[in-house]
FIKOLZA-1660 file (N, C-alpha, C; in steps of 0.1 Angstrom, whole numbers, plus 5000, padded with zeros to 4 digits):
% residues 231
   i   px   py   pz ch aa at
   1 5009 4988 5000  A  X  N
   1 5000 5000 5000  A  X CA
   1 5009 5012 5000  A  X  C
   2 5008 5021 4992  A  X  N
   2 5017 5035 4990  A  X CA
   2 5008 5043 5000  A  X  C
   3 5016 5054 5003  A  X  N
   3 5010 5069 5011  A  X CA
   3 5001 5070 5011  A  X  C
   4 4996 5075 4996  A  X  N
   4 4983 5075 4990  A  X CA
   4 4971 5070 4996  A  X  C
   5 4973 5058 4990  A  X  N
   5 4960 5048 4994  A  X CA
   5 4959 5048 5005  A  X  C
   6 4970 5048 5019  A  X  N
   6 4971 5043 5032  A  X CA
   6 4964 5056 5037  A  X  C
   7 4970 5073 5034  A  X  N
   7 4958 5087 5039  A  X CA
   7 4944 5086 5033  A  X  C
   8 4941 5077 5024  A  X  N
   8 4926 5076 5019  A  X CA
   8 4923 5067 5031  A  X  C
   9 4925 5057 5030  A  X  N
   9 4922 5046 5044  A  X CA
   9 4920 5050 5060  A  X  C
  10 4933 5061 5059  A  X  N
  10 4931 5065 5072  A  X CA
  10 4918 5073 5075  A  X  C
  11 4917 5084 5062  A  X  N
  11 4907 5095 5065  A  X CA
  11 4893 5086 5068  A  X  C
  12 4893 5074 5057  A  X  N
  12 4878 5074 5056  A  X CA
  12 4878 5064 5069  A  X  C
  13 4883 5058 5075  A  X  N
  13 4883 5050 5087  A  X CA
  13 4875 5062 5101  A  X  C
  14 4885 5075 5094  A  X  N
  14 4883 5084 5112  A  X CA
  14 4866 5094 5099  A  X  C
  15 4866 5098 5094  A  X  N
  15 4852 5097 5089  A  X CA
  15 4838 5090 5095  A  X  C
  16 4844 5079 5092  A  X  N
  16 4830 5072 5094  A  X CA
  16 4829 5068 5106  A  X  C
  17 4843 5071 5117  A  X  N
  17 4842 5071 5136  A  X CA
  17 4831 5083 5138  A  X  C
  18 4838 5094 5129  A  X  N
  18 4828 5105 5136  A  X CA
  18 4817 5108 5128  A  X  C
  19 4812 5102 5120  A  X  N
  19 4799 5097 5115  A  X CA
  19 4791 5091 5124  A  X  C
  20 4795 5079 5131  A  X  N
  20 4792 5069 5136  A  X CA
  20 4785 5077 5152  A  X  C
  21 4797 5082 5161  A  X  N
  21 4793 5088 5169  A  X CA
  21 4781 5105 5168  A  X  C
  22 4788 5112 5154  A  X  N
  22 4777 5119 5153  A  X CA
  22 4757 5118 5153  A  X  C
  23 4763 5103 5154  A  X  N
  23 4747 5098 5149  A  X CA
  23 4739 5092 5157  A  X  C
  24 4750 5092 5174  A  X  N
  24 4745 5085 5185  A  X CA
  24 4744 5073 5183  A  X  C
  25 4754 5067 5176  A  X  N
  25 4751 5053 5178  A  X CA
  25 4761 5048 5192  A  X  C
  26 4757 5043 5201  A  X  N
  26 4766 5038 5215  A  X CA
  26 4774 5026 5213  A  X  C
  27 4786 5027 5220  A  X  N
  27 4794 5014 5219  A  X CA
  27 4785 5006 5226  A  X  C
  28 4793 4987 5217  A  X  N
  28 4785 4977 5217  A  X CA
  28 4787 4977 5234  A  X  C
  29 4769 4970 5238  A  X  N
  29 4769 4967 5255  A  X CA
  29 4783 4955 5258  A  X  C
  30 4787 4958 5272  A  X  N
  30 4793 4941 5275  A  X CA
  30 4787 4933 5277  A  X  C
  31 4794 4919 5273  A  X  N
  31 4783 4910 5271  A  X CA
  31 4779 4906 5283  A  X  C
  32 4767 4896 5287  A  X  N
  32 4762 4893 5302  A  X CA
  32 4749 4890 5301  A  X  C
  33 4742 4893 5312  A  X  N
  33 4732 4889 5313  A  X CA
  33 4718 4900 5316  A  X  C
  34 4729 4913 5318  A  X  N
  34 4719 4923 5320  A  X CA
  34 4720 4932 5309  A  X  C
  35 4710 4938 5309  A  X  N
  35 4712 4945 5294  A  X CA
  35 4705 4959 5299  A  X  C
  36 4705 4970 5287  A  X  N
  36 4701 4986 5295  A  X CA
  36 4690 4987 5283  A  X  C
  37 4681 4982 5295  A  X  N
  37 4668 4990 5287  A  X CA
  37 4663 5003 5277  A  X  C
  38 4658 5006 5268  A  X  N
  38 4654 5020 5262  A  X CA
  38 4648 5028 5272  A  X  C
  39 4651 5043 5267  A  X  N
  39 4642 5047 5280  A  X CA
  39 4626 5048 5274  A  X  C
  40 4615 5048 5281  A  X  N
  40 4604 5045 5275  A  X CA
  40 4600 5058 5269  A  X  C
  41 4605 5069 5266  A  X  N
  41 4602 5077 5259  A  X CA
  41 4615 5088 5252  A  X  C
  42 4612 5099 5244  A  X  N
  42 4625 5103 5237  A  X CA
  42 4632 5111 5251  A  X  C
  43 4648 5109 5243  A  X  N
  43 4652 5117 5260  A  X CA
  43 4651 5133 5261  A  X  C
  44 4645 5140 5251  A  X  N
  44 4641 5149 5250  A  X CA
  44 4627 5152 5258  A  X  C
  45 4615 5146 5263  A  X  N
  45 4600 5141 5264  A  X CA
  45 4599 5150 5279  A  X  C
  46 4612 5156 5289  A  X  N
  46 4611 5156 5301  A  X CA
  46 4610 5172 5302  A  X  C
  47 4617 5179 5287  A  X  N
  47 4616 5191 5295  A  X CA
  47 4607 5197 5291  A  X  C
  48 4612 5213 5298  A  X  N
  48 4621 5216 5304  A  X CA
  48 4628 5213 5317  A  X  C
  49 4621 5206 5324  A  X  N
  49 4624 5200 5336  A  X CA
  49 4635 5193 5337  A  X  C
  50 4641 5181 5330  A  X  N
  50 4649 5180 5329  A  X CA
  50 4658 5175 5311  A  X  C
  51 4666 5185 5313  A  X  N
  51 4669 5185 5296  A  X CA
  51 4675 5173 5288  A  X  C
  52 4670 5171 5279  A  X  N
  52 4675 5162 5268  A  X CA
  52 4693 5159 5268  A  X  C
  53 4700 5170 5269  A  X  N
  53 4711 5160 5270  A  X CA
  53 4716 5152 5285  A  X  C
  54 4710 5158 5292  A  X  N
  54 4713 5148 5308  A  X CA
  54 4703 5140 5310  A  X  C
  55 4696 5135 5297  A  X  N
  55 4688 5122 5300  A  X CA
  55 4699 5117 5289  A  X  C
  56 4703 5119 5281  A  X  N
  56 4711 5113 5274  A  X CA
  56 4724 5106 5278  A  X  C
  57 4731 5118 5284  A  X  N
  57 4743 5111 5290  A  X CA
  57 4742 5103 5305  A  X  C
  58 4730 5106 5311  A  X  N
  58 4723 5099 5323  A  X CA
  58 4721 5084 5320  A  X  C
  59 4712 5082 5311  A  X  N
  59 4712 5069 5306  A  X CA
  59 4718 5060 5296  A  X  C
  60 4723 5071 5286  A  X  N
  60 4736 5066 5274  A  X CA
  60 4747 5058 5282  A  X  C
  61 4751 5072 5292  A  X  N
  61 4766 5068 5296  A  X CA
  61 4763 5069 5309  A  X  C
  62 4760 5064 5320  A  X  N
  62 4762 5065 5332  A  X CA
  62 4749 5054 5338  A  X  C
  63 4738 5052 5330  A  X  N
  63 4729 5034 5333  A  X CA
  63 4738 5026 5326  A  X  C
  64 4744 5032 5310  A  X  N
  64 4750 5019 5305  A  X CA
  64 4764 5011 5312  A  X  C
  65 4771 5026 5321  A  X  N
  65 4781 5018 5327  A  X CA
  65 4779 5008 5342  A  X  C
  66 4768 5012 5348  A  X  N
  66 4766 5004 5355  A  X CA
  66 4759 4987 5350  A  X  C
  67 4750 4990 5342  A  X  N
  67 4747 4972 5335  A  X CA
  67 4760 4968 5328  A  X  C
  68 4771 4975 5320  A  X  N
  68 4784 4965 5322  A  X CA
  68 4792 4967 5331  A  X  C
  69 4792 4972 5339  A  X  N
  69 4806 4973 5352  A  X CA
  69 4793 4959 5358  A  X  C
  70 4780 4954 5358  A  X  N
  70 4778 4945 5369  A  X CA
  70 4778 4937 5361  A  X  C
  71 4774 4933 5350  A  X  N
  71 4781 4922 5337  A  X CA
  71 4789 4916 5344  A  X  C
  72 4804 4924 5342  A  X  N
  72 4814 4920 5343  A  X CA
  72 4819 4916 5358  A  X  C
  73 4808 4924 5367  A  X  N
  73 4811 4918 5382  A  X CA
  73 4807 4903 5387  A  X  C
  74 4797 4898 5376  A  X  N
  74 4788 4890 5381  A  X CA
  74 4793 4875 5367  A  X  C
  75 4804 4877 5363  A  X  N
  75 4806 4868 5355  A  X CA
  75 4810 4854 5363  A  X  C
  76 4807 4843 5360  A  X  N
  76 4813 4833 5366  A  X CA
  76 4810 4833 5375  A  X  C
  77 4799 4838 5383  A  X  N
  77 4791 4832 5398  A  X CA
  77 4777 4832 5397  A  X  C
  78 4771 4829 5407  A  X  N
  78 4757 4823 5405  A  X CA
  78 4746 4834 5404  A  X  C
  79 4754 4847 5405  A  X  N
  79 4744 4860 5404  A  X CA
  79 4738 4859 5392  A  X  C
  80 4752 4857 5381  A  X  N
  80 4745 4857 5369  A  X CA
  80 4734 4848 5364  A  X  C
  81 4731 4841 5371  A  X  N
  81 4721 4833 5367  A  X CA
  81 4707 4840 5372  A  X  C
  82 4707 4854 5383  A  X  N
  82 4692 4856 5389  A  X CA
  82 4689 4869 5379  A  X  C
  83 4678 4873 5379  A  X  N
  83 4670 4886 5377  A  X CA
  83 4678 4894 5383  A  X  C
  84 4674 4909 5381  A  X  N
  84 4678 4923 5386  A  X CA
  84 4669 4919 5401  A  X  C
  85 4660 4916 5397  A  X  N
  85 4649 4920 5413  A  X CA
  85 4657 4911 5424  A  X  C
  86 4656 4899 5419  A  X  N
  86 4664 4886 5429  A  X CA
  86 4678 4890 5434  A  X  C
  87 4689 4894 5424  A  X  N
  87 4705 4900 5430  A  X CA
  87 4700 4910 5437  A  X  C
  88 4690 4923 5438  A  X  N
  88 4693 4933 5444  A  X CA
  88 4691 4928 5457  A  X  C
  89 4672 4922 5459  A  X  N
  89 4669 4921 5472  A  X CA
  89 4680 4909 5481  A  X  C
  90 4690 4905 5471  A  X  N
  90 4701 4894 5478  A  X CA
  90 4709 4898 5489  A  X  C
  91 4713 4918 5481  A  X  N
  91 4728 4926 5488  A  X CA
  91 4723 4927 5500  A  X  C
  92 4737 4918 5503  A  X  N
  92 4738 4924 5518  A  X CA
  92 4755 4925 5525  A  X  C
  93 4753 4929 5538  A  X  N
  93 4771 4938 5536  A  X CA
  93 4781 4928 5536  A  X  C
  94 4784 4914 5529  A  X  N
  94 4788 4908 5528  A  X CA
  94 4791 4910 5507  A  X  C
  95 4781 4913 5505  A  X  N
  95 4781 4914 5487  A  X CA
  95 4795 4922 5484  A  X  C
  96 4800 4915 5471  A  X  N
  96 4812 4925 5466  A  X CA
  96 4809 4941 5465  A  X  C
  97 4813 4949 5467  A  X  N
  97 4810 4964 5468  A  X CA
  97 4805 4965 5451  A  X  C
  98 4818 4960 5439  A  X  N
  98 4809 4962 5425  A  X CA
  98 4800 4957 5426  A  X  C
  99 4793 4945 5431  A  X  N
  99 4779 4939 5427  A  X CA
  99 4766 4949 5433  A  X  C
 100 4772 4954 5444  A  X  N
 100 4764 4961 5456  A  X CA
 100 4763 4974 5443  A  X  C
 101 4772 4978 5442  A  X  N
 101 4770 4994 5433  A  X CA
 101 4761 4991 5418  A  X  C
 102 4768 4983 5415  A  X  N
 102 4764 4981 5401  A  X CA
 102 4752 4979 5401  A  X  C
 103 4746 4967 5407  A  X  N
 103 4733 4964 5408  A  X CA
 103 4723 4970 5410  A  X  C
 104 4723 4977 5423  A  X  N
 104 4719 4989 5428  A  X CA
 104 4718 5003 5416  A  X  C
 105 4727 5002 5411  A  X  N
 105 4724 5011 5400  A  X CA
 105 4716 5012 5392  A  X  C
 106 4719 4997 5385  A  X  N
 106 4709 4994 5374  A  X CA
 106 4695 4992 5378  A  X  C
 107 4690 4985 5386  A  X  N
 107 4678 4983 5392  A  X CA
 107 4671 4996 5398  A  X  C
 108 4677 5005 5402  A  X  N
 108 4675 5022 5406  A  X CA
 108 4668 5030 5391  A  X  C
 109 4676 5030 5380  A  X  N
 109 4676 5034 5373  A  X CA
 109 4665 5034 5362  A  X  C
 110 4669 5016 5360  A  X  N
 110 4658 5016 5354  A  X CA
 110 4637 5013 5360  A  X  C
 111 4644 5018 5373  A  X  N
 111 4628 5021 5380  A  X CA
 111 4627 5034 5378  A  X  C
 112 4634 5045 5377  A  X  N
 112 4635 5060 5378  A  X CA
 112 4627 5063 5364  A  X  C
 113 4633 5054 5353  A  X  N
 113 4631 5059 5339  A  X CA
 113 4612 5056 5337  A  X  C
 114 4612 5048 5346  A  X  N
 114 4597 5046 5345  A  X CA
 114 4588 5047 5355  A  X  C
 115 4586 5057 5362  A  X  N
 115 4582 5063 5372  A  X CA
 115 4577 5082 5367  A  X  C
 116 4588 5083 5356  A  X  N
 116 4587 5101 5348  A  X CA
 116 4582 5098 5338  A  X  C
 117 4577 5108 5332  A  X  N
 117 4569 5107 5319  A  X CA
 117 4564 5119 5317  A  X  C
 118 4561 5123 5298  A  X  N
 118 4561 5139 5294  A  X CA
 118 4543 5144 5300  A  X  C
 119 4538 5132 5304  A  X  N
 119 4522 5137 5314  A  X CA
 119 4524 5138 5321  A  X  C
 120 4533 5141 5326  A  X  N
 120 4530 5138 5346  A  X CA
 120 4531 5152 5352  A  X  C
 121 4532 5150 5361  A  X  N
 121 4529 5159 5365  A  X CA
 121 4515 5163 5381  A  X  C
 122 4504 5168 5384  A  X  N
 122 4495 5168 5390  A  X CA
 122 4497 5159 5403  A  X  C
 123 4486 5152 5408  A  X  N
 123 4487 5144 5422  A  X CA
 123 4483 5134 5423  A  X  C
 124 4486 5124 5432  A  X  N
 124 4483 5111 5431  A  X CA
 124 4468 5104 5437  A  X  C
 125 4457 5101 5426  A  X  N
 125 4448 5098 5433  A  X CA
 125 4443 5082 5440  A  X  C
 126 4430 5081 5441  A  X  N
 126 4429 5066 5449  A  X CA
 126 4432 5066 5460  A  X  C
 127 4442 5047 5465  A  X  N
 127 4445 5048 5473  A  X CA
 127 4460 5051 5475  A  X  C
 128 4466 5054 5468  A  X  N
 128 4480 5060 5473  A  X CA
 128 4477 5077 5478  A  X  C
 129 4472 5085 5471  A  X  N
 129 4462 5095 5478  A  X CA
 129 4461 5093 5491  A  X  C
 130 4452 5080 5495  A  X  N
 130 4446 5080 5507  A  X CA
 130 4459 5074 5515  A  X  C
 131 4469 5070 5513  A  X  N
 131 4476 5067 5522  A  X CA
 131 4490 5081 5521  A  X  C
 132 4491 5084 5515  A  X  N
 132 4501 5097 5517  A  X CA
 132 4490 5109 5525  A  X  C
 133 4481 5107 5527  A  X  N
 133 4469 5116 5533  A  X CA
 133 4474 5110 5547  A  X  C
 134 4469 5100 5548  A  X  N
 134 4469 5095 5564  A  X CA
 134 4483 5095 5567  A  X  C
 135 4494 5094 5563  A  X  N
 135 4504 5097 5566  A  X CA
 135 4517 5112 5569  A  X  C
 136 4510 5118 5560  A  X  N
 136 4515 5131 5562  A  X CA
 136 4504 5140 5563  A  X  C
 137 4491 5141 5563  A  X  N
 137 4481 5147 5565  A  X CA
 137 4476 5156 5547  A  X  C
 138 4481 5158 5543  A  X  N
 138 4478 5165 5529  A  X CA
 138 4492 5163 5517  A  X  C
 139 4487 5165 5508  A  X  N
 139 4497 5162 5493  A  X CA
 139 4511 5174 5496  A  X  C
 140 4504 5185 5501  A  X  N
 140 4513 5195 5501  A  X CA
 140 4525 5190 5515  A  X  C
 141 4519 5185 5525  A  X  N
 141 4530 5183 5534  A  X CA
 141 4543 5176 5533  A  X  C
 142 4534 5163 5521  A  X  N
 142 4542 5151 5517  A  X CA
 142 4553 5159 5509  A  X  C
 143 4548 5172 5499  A  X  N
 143 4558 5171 5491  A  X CA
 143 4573 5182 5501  A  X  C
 144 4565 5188 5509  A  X  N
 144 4575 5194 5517  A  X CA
 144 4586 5183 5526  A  X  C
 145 4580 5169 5531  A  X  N
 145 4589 5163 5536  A  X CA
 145 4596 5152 5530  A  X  C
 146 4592 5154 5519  A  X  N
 146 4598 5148 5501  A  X CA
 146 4611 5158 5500  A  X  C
 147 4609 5171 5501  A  X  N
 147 4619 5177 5496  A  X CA
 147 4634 5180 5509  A  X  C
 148 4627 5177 5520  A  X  N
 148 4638 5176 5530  A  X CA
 148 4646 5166 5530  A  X  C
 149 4643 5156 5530  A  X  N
 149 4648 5145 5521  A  X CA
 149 4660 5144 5516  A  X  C
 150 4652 5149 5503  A  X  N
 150 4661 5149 5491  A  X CA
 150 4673 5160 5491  A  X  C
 151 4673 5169 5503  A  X  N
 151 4677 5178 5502  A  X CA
 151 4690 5174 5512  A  X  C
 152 4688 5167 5524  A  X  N
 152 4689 5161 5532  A  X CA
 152 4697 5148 5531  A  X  C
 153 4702 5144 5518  A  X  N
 153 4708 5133 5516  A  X CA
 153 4719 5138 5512  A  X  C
 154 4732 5139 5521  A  X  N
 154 4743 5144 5520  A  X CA
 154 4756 5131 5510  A  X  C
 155 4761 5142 5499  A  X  N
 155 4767 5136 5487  A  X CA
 155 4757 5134 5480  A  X  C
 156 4758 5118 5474  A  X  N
 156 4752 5114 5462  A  X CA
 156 4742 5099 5469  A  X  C
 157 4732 5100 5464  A  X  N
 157 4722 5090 5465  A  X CA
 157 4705 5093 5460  A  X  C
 158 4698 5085 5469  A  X  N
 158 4681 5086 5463  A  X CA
 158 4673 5088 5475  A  X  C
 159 4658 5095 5472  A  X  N
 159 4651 5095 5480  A  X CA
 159 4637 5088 5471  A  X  C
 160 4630 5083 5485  A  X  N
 160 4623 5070 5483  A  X CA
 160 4608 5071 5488  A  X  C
 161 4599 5068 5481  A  X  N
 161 4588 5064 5487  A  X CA
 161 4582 5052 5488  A  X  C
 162 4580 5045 5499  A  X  N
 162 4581 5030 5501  A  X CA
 162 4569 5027 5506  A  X  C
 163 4564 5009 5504  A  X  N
 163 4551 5005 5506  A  X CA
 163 4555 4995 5517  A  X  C
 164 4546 4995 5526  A  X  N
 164 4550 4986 5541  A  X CA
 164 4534 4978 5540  A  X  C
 165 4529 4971 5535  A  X  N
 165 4517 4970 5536  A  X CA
 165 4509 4981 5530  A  X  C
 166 4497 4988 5535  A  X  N
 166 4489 4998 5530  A  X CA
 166 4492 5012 5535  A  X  C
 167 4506 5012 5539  A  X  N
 167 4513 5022 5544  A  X CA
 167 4524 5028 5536  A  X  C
 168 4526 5044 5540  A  X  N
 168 4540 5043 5531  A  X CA
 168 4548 5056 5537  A  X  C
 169 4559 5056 5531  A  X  N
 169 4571 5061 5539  A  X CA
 169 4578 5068 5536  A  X  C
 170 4584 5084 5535  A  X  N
 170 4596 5088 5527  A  X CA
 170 4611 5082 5535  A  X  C
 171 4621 5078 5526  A  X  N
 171 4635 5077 5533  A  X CA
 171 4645 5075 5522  A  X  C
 172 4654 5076 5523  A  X  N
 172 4669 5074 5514  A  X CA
 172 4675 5069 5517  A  X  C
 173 4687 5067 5506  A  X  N
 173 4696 5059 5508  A  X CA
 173 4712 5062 5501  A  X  C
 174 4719 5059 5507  A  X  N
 174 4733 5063 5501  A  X CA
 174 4733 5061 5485  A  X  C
 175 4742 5064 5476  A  X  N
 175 4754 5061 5467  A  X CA
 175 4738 5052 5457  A  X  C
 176 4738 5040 5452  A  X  N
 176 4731 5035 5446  A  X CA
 176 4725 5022 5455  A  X  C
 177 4725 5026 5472  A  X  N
 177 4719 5010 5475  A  X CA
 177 4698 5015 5474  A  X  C
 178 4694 5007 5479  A  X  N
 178 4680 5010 5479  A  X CA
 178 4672 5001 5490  A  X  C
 179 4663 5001 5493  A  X  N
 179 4652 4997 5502  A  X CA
 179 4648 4985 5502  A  X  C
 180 4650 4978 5491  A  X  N
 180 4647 4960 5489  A  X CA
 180 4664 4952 5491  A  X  C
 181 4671 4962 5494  A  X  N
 181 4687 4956 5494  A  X CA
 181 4683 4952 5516  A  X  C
 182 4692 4940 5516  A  X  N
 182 4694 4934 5529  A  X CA
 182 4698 4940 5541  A  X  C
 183 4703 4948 5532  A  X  N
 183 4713 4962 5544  A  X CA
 183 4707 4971 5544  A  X  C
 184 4699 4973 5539  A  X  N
 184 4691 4986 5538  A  X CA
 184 4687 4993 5554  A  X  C
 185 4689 5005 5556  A  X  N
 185 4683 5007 5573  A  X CA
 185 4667 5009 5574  A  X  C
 186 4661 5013 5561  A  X  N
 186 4650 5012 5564  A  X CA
 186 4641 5002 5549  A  X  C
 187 4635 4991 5551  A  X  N
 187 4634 4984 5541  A  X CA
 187 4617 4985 5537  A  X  C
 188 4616 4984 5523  A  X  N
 188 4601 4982 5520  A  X CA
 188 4601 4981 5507  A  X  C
 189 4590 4981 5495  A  X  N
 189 4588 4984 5484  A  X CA
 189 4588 4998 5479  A  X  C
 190 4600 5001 5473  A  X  N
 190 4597 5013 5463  A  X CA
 190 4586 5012 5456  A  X  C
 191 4580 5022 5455  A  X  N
 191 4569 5027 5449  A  X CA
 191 4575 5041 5441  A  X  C
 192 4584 5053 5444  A  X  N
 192 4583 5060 5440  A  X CA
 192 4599 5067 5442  A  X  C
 193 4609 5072 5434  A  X  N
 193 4624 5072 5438  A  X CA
 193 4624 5086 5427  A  X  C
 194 4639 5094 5436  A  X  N
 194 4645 5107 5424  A  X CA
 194 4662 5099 5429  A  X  C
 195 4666 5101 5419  A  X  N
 195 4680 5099 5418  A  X CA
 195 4687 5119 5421  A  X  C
 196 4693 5119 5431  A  X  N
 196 4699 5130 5433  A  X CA
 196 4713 5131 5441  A  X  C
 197 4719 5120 5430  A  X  N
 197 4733 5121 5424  A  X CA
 197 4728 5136 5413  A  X  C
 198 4745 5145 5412  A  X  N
 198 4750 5155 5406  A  X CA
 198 4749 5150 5395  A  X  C
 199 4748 5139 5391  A  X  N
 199 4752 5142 5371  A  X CA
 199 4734 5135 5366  A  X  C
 200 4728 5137 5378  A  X  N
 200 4708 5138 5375  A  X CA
 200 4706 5152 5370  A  X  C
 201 4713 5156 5374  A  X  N
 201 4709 5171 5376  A  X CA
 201 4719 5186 5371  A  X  C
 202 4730 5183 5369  A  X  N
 202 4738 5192 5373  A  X CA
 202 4743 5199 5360  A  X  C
 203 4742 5199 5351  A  X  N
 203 4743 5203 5337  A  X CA
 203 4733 5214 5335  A  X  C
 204 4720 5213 5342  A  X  N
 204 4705 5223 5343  A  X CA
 204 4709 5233 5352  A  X  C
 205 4711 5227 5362  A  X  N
 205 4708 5229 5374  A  X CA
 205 4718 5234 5384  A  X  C
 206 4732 5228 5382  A  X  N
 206 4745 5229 5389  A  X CA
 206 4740 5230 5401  A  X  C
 207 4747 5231 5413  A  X  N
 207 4745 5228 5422  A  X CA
 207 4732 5233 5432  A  X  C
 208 4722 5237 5424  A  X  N
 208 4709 5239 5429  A  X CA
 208 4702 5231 5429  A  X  C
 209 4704 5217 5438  A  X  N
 209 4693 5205 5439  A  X CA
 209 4684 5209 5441  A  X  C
 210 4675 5218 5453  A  X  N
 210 4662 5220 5455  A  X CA
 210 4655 5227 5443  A  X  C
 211 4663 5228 5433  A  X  N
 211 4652 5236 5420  A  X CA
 211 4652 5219 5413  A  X  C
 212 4661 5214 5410  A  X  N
 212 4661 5200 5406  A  X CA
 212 4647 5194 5413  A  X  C
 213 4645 5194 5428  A  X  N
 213 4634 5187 5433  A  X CA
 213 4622 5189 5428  A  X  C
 214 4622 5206 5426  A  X  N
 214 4609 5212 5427  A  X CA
 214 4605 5205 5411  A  X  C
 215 4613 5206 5407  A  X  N
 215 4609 5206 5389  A  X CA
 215 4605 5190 5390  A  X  C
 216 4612 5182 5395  A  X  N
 216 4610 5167 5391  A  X CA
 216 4592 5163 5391  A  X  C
 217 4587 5173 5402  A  X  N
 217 4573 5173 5406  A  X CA
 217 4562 5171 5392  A  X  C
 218 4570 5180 5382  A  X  N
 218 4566 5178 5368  A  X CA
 218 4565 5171 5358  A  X  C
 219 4573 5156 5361  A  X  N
 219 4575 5143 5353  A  X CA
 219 4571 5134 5365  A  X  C
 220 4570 5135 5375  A  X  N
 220 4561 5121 5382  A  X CA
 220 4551 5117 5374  A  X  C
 221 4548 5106 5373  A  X  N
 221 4540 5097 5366  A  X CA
 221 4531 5090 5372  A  X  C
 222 4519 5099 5383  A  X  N
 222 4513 5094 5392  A  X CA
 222 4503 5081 5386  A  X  C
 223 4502 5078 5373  A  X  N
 223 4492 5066 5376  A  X CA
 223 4504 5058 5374  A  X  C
 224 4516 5055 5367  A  X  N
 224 4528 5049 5371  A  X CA
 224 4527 5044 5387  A  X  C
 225 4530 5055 5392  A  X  N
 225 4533 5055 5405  A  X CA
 225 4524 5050 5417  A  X  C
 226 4512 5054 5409  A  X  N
 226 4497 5043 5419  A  X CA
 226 4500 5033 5416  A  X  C
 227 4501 5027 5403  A  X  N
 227 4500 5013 5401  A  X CA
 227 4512 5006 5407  A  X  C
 228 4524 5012 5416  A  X  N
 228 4534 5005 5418  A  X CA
 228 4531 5000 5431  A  X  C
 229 4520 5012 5438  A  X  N
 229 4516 5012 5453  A  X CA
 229 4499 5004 5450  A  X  C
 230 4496 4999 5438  A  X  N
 230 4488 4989 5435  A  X CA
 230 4475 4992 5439  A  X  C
 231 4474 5003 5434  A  X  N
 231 4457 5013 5429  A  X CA
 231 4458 5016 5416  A  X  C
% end
């Protein structure tokens, strides 16, 4: 191969890299057993509330590295054989820290993606209504001790709304663990979660989580979110 041919080769090689990337195509997943869901709607669908490219790189690049960083954690043991649901409610403080992160991640996330939606917005009726009622006395209190919370969870982690029976609960949790995990300090069914890790938010928003909170109010997906608390 002369000069020639070899600078034609090169160009059209780095061409069609940045073709390829211009076009949002994502590197291939690692292989395994978990895989990263689409998100159920365009990643544009959220705003202004939360913008199109930090649902992009939120779930492009930062769900996708957690479903392969736990791939690759869970190769060659018997995790890889269970469900997301089955490994998470397994962790407990004996789990590898990657299985504990990774997992937790993925399982977080992709509950997050389906809990917002470009309808949401308004209040939750039925009986999850009737039990955020008896529990905090009105919608508006809930959302005030929703946002202490989340405000309130020092570094990076989530805040939670959980089902105990026909009861329910706000609480958080560090880094990526959650409420169905073994270690959990306070355990139950999510029903209702904000991811308020910095790179949820921080592109919009920069270090103003409480505007991040208030806004999220805008993409809850309360018949989502009834149906999770099973009204």
């Amino acid at each position: 191969m002369n000069r020639s041919e070899f600078l034609k080769l090169a160009f059209g090689a780095s061409a069609g890299l940045v073709a390829f990337q211009s076009f949002g195509f994502a590197p291939a997943q690692a292989e395994g057993p978990f895989k990263l869901p689409p998100l159920p709607y365009d990643a544009g669908a959220l705003e202004p509330h939360i913008d199109k490219t930090t649902m992009e790189i939120h779930h492009g690049k930062h769900h996708k590295a957690y479903v392969d960083n736990l791939n690759k954690a869970v190769a060659g043991t018997d995790m890889a054989k269970m469900d997301i649901d089955a490994l998470v409610k397994s962790i407990n403080s004996s789990t590898p820290a990657a299985i504990r992160n990774n997992g937790g991640g993925h399982w977080n996330h992709t509950f997050f993606w389906n809990i917002l939606g470009p309808s949401g917005g308004g209040a939750p009726k039925g009986a999850l209504a009737d039990a955020i009622n008896r529990k905090y006395t009105s919608f508006d209190n809930f959302k005030t001790e929703w946002g202490k919370a989340a405000g309130g969870r020092f570094g990076s982690g989530w805040v939670w709304l959980i089902k105990n029976g026909n009861d329910v609960e706000i609480t958080s949790t560090p880094n990526q663990d959650n409420p169905l995990m073994g270690l959990a300090e306070k355990k139950g069914t999510p029903i209702m979660g904000l991811d308020v890790w910095e790179h949820a938010y921080y592109l919009k928003y920069q270090n103003r989580r409480p505007e991040y909170v208030t806004a999220a109010w805008n993409v809850f997906d309360w018949n989502k979110i009834g149906k999770n608390f099973g009204s």
